[in-house]
Every structure is written in C-alpha cells, then in structure tokens.
mmCIF file of the N, C-alpha and C atoms, coordinates in Angstrom:
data_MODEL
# 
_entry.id   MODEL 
# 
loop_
_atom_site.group_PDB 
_atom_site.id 
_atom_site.type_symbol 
_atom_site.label_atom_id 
_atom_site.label_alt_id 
_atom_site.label_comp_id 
_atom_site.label_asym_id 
_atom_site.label_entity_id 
_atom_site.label_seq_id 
_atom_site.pdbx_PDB_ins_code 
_atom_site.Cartn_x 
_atom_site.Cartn_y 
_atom_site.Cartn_z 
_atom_site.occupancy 
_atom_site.B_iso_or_equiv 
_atom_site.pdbx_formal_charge 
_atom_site.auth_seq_id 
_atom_site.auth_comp_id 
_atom_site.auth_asym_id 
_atom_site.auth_atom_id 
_atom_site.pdbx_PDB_model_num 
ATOM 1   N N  . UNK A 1 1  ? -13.214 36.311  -12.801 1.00 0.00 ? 1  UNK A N  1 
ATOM 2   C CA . UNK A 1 1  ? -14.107 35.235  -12.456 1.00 0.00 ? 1  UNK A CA 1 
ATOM 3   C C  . UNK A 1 1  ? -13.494 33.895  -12.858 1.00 0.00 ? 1  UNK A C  1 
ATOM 4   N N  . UNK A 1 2  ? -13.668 32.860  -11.923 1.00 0.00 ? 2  UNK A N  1 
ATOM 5   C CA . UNK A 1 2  ? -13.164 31.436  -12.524 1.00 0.00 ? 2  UNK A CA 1 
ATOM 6   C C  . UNK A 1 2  ? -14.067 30.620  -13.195 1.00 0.00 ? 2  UNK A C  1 
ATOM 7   N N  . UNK A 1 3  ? -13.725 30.083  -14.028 1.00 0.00 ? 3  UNK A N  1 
ATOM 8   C CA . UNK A 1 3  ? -14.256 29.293  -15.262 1.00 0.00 ? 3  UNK A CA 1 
ATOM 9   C C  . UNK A 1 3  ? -14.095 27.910  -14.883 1.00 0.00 ? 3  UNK A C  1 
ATOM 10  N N  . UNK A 1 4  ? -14.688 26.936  -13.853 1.00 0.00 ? 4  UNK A N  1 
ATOM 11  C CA . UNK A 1 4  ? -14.661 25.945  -13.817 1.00 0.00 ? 4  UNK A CA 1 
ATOM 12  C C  . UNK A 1 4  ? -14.852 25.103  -14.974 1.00 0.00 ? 4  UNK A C  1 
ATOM 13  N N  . UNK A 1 5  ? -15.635 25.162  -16.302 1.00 0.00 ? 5  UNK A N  1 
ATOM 14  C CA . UNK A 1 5  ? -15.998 24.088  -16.738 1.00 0.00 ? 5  UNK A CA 1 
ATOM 15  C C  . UNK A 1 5  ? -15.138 23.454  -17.562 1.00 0.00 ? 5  UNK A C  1 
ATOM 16  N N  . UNK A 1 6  ? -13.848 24.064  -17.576 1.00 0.00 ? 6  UNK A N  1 
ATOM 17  C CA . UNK A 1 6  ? -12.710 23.273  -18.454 1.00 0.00 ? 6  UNK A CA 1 
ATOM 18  C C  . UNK A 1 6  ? -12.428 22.252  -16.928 1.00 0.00 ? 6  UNK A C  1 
ATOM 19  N N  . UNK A 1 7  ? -12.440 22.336  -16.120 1.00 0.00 ? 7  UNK A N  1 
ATOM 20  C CA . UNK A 1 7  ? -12.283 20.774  -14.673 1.00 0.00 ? 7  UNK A CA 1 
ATOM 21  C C  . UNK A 1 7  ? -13.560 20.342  -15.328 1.00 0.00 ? 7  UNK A C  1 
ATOM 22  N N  . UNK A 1 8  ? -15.097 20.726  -15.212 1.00 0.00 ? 8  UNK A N  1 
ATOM 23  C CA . UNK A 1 8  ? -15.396 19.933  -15.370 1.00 0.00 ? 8  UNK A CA 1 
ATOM 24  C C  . UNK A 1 8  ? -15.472 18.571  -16.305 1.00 0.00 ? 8  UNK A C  1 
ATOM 25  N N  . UNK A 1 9  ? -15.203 19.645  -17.385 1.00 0.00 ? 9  UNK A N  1 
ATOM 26  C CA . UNK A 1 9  ? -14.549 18.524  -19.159 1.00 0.00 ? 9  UNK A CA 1 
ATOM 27  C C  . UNK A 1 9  ? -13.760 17.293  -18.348 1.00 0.00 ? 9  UNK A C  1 
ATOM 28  N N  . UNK A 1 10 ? -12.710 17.925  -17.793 1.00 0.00 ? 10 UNK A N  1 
ATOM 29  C CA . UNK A 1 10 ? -11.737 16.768  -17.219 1.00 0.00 ? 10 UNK A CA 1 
ATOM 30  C C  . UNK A 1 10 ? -12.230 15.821  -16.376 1.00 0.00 ? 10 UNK A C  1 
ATOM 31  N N  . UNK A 1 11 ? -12.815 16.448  -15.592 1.00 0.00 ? 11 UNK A N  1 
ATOM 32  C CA . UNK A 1 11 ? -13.036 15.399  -14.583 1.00 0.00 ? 11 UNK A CA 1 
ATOM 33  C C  . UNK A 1 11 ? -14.269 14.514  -15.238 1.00 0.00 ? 11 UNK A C  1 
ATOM 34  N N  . UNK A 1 12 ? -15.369 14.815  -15.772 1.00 0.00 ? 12 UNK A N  1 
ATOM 35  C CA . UNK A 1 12 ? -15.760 13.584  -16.725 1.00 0.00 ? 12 UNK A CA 1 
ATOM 36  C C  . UNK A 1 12 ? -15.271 12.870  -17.744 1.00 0.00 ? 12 UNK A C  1 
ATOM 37  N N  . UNK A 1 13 ? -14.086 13.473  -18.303 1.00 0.00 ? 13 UNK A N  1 
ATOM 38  C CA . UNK A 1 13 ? -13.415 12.483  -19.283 1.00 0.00 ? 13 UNK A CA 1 
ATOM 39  C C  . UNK A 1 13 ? -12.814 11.534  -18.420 1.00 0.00 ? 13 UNK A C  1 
ATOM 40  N N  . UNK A 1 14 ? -12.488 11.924  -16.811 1.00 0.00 ? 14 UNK A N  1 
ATOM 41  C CA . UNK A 1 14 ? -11.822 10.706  -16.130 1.00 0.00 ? 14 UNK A CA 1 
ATOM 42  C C  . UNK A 1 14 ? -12.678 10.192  -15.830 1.00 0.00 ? 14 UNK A C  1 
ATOM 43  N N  . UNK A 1 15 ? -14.052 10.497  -15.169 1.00 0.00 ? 15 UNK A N  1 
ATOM 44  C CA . UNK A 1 15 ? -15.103 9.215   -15.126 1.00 0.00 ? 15 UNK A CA 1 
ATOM 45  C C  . UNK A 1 15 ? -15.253 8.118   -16.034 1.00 0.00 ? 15 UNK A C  1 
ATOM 46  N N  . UNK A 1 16 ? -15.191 9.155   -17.559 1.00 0.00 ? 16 UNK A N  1 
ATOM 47  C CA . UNK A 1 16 ? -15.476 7.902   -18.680 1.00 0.00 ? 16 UNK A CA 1 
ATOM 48  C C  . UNK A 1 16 ? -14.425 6.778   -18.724 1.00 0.00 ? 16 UNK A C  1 
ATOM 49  N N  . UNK A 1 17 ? -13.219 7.398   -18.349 1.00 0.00 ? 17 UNK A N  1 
ATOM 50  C CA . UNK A 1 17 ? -12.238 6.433   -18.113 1.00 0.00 ? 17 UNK A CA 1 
ATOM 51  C C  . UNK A 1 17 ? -12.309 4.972   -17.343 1.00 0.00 ? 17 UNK A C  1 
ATOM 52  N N  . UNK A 1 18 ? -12.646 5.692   -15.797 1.00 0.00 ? 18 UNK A N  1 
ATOM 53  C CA . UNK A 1 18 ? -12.834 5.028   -15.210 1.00 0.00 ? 18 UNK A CA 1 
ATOM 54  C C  . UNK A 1 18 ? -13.877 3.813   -15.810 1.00 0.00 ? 18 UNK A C  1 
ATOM 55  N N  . UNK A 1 19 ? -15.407 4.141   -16.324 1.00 0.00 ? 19 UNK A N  1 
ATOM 56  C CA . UNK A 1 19 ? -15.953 3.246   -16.521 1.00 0.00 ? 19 UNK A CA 1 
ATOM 57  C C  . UNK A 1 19 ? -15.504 2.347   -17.720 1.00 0.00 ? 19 UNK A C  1 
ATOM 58  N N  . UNK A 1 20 ? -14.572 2.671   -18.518 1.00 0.00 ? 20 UNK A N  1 
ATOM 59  C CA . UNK A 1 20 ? -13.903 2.302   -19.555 1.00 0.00 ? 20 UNK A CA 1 
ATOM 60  C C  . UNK A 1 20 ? -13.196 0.824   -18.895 1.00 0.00 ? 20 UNK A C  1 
ATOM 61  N N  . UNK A 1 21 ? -12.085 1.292   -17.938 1.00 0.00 ? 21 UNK A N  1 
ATOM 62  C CA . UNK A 1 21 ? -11.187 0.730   -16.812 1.00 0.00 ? 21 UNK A CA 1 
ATOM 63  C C  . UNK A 1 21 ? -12.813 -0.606  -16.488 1.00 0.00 ? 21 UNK A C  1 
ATOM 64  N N  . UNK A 1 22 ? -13.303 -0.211  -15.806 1.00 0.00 ? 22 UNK A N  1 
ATOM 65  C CA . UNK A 1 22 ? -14.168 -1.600  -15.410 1.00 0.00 ? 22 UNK A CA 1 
ATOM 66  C C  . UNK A 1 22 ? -14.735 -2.297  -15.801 1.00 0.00 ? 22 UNK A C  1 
ATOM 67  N N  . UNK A 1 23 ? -15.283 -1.524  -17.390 1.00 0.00 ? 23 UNK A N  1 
ATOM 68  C CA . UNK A 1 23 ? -16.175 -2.544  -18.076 1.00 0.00 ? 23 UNK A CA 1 
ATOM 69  C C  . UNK A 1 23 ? -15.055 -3.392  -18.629 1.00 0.00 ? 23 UNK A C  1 
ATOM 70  N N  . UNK A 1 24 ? -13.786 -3.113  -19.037 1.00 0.00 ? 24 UNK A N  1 
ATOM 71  C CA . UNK A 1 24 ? -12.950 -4.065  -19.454 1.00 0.00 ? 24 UNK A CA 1 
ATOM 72  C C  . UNK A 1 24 ? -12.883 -5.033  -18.830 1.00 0.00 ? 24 UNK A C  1 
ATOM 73  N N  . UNK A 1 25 ? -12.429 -4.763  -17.413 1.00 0.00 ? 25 UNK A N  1 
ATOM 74  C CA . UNK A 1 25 ? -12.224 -6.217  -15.769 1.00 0.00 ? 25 UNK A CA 1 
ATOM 75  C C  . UNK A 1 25 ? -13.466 -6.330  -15.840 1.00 0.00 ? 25 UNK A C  1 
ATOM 76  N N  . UNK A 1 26 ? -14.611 -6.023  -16.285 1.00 0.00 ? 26 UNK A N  1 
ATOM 77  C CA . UNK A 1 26 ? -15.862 -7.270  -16.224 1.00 0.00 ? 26 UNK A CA 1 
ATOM 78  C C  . UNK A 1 26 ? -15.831 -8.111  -17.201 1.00 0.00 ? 26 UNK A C  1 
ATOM 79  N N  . UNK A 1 27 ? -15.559 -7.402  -18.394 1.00 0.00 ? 27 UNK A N  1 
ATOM 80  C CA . UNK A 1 27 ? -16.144 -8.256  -19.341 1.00 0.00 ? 27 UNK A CA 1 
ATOM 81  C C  . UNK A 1 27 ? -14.412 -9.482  -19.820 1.00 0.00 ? 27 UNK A C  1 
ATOM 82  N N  . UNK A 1 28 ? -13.256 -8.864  -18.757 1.00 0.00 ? 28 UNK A N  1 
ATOM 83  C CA . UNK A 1 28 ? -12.378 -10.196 -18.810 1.00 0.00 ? 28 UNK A CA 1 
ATOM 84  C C  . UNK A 1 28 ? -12.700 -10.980 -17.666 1.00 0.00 ? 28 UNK A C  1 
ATOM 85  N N  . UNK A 1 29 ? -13.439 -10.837 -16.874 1.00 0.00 ? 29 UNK A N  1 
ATOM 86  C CA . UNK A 1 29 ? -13.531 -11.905 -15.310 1.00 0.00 ? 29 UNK A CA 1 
ATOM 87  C C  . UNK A 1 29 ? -14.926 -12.546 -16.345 1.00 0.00 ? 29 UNK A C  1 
ATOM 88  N N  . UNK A 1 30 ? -15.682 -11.934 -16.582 1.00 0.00 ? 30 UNK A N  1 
ATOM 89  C CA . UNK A 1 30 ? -16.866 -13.161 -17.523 1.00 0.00 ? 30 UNK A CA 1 
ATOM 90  C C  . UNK A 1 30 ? -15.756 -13.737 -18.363 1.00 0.00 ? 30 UNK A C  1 
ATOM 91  N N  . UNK A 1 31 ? -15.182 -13.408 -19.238 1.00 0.00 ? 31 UNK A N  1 
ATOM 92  C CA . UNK A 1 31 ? -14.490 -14.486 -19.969 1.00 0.00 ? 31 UNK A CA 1 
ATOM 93  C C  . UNK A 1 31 ? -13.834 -15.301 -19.653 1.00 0.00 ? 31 UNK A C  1 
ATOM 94  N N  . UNK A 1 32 ? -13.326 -14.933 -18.114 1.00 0.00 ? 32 UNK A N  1 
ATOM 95  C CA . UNK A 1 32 ? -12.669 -16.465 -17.271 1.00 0.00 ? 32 UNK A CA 1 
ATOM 96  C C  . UNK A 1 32 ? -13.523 -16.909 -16.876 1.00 0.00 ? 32 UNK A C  1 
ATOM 97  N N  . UNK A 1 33 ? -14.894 -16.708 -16.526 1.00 0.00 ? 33 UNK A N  1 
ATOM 98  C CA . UNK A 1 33 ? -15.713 -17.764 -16.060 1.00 0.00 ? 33 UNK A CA 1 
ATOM 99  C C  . UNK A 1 33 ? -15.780 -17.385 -14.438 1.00 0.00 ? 33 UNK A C  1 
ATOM 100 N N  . UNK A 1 34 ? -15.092 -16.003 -14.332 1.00 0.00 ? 34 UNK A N  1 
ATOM 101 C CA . UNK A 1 34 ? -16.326 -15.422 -13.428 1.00 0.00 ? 34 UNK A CA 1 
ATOM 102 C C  . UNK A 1 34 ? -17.239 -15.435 -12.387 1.00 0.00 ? 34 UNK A C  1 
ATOM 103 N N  . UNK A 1 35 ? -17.524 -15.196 -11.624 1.00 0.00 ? 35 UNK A N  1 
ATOM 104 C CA . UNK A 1 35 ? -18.895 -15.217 -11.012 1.00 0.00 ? 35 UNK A CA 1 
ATOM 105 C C  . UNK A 1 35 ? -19.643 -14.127 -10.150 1.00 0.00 ? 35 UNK A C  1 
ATOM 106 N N  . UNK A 1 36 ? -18.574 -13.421 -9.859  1.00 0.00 ? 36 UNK A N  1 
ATOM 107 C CA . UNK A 1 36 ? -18.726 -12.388 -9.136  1.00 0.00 ? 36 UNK A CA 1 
ATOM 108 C C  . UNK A 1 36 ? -17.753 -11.100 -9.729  1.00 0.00 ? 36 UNK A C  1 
ATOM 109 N N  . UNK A 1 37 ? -17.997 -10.053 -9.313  1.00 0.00 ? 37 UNK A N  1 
ATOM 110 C CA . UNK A 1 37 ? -17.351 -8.821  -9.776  1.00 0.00 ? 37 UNK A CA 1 
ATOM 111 C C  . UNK A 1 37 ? -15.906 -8.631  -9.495  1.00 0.00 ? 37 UNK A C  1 
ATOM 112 N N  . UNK A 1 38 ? -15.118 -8.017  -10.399 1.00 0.00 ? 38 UNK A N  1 
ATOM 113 C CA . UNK A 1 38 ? -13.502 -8.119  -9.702  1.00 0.00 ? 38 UNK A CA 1 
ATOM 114 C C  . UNK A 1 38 ? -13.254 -7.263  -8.455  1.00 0.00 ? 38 UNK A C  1 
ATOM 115 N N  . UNK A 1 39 ? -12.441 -7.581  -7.728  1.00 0.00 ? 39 UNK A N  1 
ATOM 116 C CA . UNK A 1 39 ? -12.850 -6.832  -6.785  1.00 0.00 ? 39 UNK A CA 1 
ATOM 117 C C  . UNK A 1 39 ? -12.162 -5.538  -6.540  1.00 0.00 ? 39 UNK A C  1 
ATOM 118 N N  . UNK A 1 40 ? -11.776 -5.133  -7.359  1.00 0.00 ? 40 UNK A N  1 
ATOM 119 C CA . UNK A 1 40 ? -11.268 -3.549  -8.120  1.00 0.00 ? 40 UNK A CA 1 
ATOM 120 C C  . UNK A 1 40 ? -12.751 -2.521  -7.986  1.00 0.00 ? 40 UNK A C  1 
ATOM 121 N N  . UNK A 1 41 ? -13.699 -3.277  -9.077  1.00 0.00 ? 41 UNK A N  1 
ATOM 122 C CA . UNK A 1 41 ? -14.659 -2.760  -9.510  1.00 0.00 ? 41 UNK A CA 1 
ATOM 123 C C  . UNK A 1 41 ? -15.531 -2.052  -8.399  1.00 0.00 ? 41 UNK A C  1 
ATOM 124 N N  . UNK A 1 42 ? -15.194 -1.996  -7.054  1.00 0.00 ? 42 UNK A N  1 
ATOM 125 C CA . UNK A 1 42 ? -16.199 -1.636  -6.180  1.00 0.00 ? 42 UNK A CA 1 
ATOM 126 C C  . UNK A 1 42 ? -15.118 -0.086  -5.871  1.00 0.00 ? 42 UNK A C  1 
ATOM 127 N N  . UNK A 1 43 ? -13.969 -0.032  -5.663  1.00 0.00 ? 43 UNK A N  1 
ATOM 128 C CA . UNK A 1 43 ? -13.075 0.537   -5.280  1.00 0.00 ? 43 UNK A CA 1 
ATOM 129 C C  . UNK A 1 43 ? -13.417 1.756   -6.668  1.00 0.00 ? 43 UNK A C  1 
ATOM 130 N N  . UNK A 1 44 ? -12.911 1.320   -8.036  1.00 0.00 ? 44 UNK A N  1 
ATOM 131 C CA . UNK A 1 44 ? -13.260 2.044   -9.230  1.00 0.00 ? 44 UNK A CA 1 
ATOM 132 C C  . UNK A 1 44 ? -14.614 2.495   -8.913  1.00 0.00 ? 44 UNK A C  1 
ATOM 133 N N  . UNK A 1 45 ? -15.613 2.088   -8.804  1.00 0.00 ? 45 UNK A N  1 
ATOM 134 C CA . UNK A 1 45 ? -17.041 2.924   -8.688  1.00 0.00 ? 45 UNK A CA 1 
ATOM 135 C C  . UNK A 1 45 ? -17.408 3.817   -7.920  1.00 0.00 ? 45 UNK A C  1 
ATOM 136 N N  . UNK A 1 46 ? -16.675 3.601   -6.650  1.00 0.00 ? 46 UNK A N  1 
ATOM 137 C CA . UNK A 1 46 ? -16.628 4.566   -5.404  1.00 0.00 ? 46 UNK A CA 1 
ATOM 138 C C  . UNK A 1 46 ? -15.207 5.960   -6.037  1.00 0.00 ? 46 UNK A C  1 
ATOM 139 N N  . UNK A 1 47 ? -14.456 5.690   -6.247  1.00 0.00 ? 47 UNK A N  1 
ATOM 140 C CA . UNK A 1 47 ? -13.781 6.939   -7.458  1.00 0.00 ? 47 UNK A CA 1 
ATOM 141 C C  . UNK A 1 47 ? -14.968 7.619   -8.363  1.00 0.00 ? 47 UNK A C  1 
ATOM 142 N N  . UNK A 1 48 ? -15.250 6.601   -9.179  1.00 0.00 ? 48 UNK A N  1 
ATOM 143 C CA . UNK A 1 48 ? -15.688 7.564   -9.877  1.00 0.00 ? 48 UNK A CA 1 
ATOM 144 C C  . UNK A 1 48 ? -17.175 8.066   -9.444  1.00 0.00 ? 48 UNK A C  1 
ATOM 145 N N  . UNK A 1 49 ? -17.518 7.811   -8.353  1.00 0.00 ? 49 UNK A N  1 
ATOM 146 C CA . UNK A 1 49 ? -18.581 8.901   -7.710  1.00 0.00 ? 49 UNK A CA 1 
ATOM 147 C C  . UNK A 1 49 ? -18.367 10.249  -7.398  1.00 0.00 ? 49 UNK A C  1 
ATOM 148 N N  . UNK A 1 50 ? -16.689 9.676   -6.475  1.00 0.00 ? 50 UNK A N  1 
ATOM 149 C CA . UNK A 1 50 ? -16.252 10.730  -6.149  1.00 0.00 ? 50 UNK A CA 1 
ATOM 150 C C  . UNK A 1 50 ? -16.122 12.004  -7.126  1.00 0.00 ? 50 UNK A C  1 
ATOM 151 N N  . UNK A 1 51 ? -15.686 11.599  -8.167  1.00 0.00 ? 51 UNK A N  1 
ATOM 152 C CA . UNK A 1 51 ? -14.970 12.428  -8.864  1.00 0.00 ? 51 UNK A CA 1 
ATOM 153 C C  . UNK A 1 51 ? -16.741 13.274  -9.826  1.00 0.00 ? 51 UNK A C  1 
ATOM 154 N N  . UNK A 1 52 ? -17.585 12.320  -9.983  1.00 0.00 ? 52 UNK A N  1 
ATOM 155 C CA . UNK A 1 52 ? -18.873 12.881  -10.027 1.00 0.00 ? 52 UNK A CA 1 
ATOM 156 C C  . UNK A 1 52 ? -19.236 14.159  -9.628  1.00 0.00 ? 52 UNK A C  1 
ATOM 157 N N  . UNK A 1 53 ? -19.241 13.974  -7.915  1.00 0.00 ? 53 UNK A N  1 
ATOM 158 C CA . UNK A 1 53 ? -19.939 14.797  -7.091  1.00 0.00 ? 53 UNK A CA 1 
ATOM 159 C C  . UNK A 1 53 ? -18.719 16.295  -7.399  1.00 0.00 ? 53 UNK A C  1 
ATOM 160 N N  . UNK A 1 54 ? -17.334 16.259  -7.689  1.00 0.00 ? 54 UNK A N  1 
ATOM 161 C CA . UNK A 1 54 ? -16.378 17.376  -7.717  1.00 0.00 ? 54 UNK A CA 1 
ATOM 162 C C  . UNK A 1 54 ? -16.850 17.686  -8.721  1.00 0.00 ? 54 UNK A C  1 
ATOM 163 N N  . UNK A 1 55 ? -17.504 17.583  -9.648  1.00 0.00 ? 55 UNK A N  1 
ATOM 164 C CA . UNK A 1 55 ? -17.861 17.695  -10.823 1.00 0.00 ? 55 UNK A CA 1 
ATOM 165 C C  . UNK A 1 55 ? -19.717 18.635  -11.059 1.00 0.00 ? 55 UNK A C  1 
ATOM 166 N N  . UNK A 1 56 ? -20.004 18.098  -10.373 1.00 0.00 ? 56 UNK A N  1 
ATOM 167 C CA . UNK A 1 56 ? -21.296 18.469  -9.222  1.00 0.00 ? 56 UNK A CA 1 
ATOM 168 C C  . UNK A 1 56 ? -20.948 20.091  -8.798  1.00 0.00 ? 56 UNK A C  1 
ATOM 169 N N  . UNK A 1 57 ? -19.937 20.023  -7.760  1.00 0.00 ? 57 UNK A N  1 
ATOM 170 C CA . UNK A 1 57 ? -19.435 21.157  -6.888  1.00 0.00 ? 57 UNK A CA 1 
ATOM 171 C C  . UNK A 1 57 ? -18.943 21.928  -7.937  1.00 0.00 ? 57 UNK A C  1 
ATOM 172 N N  . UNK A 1 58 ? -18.014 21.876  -8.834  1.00 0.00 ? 58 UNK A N  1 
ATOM 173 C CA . UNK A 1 58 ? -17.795 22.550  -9.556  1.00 0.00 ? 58 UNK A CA 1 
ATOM 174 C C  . UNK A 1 58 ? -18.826 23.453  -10.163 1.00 0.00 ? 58 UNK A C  1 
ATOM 175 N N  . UNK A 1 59 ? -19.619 22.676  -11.349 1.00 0.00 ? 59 UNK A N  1 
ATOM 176 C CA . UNK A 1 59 ? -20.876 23.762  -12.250 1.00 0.00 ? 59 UNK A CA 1 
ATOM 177 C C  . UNK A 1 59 ? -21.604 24.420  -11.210 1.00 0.00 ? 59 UNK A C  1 
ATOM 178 N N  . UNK A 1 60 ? -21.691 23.852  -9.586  1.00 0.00 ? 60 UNK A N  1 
ATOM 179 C CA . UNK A 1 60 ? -22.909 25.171  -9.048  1.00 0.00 ? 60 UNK A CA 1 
ATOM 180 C C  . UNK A 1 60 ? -21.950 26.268  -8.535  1.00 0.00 ? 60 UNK A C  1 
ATOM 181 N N  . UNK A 1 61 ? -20.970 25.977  -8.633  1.00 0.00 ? 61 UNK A N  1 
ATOM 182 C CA . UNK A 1 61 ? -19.413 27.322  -8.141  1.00 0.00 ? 61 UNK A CA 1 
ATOM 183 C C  . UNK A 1 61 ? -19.817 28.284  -9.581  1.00 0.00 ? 61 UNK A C  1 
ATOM 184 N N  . UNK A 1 62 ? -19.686 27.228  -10.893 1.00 0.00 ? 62 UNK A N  1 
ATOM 185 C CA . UNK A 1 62 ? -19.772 28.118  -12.132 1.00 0.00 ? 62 UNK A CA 1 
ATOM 186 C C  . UNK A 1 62 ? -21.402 28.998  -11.872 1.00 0.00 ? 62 UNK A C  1 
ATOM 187 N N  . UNK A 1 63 ? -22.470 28.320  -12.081 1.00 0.00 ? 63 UNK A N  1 
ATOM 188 C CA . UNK A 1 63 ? -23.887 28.893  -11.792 1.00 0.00 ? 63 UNK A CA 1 
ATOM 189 C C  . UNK A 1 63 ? -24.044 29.568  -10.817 1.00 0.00 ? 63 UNK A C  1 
ATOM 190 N N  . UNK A 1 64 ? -23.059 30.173  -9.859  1.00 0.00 ? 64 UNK A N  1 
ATOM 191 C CA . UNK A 1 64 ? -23.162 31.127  -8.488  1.00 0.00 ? 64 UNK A CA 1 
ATOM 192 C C  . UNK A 1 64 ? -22.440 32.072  -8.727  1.00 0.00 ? 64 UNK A C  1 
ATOM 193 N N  . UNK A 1 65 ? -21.715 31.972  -10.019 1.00 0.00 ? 65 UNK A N  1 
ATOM 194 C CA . UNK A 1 65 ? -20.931 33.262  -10.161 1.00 0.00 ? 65 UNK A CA 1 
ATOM 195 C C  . UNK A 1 65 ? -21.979 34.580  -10.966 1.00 0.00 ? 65 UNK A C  1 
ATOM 196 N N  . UNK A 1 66 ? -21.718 35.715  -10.037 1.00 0.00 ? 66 UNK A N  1 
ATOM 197 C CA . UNK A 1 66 ? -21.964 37.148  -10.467 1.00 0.00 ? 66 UNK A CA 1 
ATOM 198 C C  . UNK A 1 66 ? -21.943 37.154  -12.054 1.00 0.00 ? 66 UNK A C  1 
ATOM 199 N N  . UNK A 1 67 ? -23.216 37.328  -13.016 1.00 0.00 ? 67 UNK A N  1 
ATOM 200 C CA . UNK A 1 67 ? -22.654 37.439  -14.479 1.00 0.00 ? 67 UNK A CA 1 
ATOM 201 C C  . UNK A 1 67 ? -21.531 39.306  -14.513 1.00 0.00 ? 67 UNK A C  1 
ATOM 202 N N  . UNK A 1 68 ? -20.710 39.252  -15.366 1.00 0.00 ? 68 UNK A N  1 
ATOM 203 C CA . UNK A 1 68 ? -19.567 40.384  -15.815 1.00 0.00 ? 68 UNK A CA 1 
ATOM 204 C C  . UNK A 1 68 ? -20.627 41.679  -16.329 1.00 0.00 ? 68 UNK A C  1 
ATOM 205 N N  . UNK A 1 69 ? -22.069 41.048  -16.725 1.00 0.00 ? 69 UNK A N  1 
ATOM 206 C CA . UNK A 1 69 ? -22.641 42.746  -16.775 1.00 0.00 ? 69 UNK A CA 1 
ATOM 207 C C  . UNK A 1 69 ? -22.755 43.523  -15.281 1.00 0.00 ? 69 UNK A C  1 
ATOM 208 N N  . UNK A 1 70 ? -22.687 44.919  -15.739 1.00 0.00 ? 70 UNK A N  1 
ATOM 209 C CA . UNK A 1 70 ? -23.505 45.679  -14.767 1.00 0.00 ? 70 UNK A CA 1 
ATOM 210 C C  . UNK A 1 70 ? -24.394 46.390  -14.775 1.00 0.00 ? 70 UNK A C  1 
ATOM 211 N N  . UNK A 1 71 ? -25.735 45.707  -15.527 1.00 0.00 ? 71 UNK A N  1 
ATOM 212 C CA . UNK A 1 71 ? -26.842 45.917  -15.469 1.00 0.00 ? 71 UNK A CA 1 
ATOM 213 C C  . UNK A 1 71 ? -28.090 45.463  -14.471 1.00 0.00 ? 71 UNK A C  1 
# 
C-alpha cells in the first residue's frame, strides 16, 4: 500500500514556504512605500493553491486505501 502522507508533510512545508516567500515581498514593497501588491505575489498564491489541492488529492488516495486487516 502507498503511504502518501510523507508528500503530504512536503508539500505543506512548501506551501509554508511559499507564504514565507510573500509575506517577505509584502512586507518589503510596504517598506518602500508601496501601494499595491508585488506582482510575484499573485503568481506565488496561485502555486501555492496548487500545491494545496495535490495535497488535498493526496490524503483522500491515503483515506481510500483498503486497511492491511482481513477482517
């Protein structure tokens, strides 16, 4: 049986990344004075949805697997 949830570990430690990655380019475009969002930040958010929803797909692959009893 495959054991997705070591991807899933990963693939949310790269989300956290990601939001790591943007809150930085926000909170340096406010410190230049700013006004609008960098325009990275839309590109980064749409990633890390993506990588969400694989993350998503993954645990119901894990929750659909046959449990190893045969009872």
């Amino acid at each position: 049986m495959a054991d997705y949830e070591h991807l899933v570990d990963r693939l949310e430690s790269v989300a956290a990344d990601l939001d790591e990655i943007a809150f930085d380019q926000l909170r340096e475009a406010v410190a230049d004075g700013e006004v609008s969002r960098p325009a990275s930040d839309k590109k980064l958010m749409q990633a890390r949805r993506a990588i969400e929803k694989a993350a998503v797909i993954l645990r119901q692959l894990d929750d659909d697997q046959p449990s190893d009893s045969w009872t």
